[in-house]
C-alpha positions in Angstrom: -25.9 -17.5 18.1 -23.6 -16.5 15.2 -25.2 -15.0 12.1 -25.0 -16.3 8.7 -22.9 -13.4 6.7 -25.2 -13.3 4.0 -27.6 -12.2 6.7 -25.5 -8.6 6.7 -25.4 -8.5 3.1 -26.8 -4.8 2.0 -28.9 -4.7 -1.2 -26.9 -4.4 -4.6 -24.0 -6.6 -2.9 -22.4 -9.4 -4.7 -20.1 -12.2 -3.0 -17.8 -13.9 -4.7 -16.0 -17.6 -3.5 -12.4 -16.2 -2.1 -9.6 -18.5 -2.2 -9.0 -21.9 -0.2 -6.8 -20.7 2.1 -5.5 -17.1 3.1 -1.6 -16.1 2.2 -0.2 -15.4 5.9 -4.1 -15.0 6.9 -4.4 -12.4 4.1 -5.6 -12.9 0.4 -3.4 -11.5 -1.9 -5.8 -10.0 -4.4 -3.3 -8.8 -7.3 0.3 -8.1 -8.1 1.9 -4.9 -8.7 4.0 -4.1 -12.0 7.0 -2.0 -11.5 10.0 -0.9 -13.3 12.5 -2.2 -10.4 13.2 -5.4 -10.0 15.4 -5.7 -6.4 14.4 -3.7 -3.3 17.5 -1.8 -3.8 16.4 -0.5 -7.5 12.9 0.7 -5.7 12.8 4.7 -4.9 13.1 5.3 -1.1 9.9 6.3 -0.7 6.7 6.4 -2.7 7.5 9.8 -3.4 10.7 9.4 -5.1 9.1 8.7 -8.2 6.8 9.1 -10.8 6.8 6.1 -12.7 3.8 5.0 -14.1 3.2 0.7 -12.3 0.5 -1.1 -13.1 -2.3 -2.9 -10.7 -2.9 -6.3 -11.6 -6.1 -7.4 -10.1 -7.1 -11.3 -9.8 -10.1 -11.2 -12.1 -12.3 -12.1 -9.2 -12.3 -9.1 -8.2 -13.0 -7.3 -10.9 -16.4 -6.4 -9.7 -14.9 -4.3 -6.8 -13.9 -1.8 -9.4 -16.7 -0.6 -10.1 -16.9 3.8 -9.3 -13.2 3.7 -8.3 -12.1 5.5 -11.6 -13.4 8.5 -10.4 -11.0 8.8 -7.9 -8.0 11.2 -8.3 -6.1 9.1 -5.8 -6.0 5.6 -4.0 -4.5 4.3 -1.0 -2.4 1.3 -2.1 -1.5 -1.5 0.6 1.0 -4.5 -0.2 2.8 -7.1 1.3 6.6 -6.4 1.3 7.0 -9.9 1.1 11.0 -10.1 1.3 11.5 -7.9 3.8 13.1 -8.9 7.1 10.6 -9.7 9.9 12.8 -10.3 13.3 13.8 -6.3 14.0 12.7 -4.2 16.1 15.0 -1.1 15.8 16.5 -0.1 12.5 19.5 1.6 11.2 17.9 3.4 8.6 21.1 3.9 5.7 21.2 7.7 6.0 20.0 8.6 9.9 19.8 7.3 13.7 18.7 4.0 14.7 15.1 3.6 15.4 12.3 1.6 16.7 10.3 -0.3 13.8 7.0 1.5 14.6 8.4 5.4 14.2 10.0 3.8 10.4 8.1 4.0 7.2 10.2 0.8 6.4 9.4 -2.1 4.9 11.4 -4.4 7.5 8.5 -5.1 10.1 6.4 -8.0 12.1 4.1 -7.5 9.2 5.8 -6.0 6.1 2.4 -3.9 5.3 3.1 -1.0 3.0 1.0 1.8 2.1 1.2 4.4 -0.3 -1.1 7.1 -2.0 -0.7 6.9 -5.4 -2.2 9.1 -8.4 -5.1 7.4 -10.2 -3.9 7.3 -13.7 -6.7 5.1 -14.9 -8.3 1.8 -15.6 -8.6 -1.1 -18.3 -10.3 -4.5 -17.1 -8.7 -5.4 -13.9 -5.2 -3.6 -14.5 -4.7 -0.3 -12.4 -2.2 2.2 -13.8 -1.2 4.0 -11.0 1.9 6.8 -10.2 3.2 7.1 -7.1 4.7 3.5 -5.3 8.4 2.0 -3.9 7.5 -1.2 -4.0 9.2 -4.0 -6.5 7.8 -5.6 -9.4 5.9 -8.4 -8.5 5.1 -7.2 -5.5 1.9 -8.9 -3.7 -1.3 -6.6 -3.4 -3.8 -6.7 -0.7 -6.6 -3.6 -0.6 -6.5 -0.6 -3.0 -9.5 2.1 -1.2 -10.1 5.0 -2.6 -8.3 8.5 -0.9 -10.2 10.8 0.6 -8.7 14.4 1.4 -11.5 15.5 3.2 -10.8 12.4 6.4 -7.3 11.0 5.1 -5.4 14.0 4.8 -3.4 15.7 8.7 -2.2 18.9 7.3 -0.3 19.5 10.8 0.8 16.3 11.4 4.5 16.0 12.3 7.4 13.6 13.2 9.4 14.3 15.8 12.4 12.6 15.5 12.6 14.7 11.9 12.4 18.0 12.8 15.3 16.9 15.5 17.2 15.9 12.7 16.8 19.4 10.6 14.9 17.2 8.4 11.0 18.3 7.0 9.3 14.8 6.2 8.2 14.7 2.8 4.6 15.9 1.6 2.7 12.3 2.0 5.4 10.3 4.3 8.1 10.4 6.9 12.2 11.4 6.7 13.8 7.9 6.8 
């Protein structure tokens, strides 16, 4: 027997109606605001930069804010929504050909991108943030909040990087 879902609603939990139908079996719940507007103008990581973008939030979600400016940081994922979707090894413009899945590139099966960006604050649904790659205009799926104490792998490493000579930068990979 399947459960009604508002069965497994916790106390203090408000629903709201989501869309019709699902972008790519995602809702897109925003749009980001950047200062580039091709994916060759975007820095080459989120990194590169420090310009301040902005968060647009679909107002129906405006509830969901609630606590999330006293975070120092969120983790920001979007849709790269022109980025190629057929490859499955990459020649990265400064390196070695590699497969998709050891790339922090935006050409994937599912162009998901994900950066931790500086929590600059909040007005109404808009998110000034510092700290993303991504073009303006770019769709938004989850923003969750960064936690340094279970998101943060001081030791991690990538390989291929340290082959190269190359340290991966503080928050990413080498390209």
């Amino acid at each position: 027997m399947t459960r009604d879902p508002s069965d497994q609603r916790r106390a203090g939990e408000v629903a709201i109606a989501l869309p019709e139908a699902p972008d790519a079996g995602l809702y897109f719940i925003g749009r980001i605001r950047t200062p580039w507007a091709t994916r060759d103008d975007c820095p080459k990581n989120a990194r590169g930069s420090d310009a301040l973008c902005t968060i647009e939030l679909d107002p129906r979600y405006e509830r969901g804010l609630a606590d999330l400016a006293t975070c120092s940081h969120v983790i920001v994922l979007y849709w790269m929504d022109e980025a190629p979707r057929d490859l499955v090894v990459q020649a990265p413009r400064h390196g070695t050909p590699r497969g998709v899945f050891a790339l922090r590139s935006p050409a994937r099966p599912n162009p998901i991108a994900l950066s931790v960006a500086a929590l600059v604050g909040i007005e109404g649904t808009r998110i000034a943030v510092r700290g993303l790659d991504c073009k303006d205009g770019t769709p938004l799926l989850d923003v969750k909040p960064y936690f340094a104490s279970v998101d943060s792998v001081p030791d991690a490493r990538v390989g291929w990087s340290e082959g190269e000579g190359r340290r991966a930068p503080e928050g990413g990979s080498a390209p």
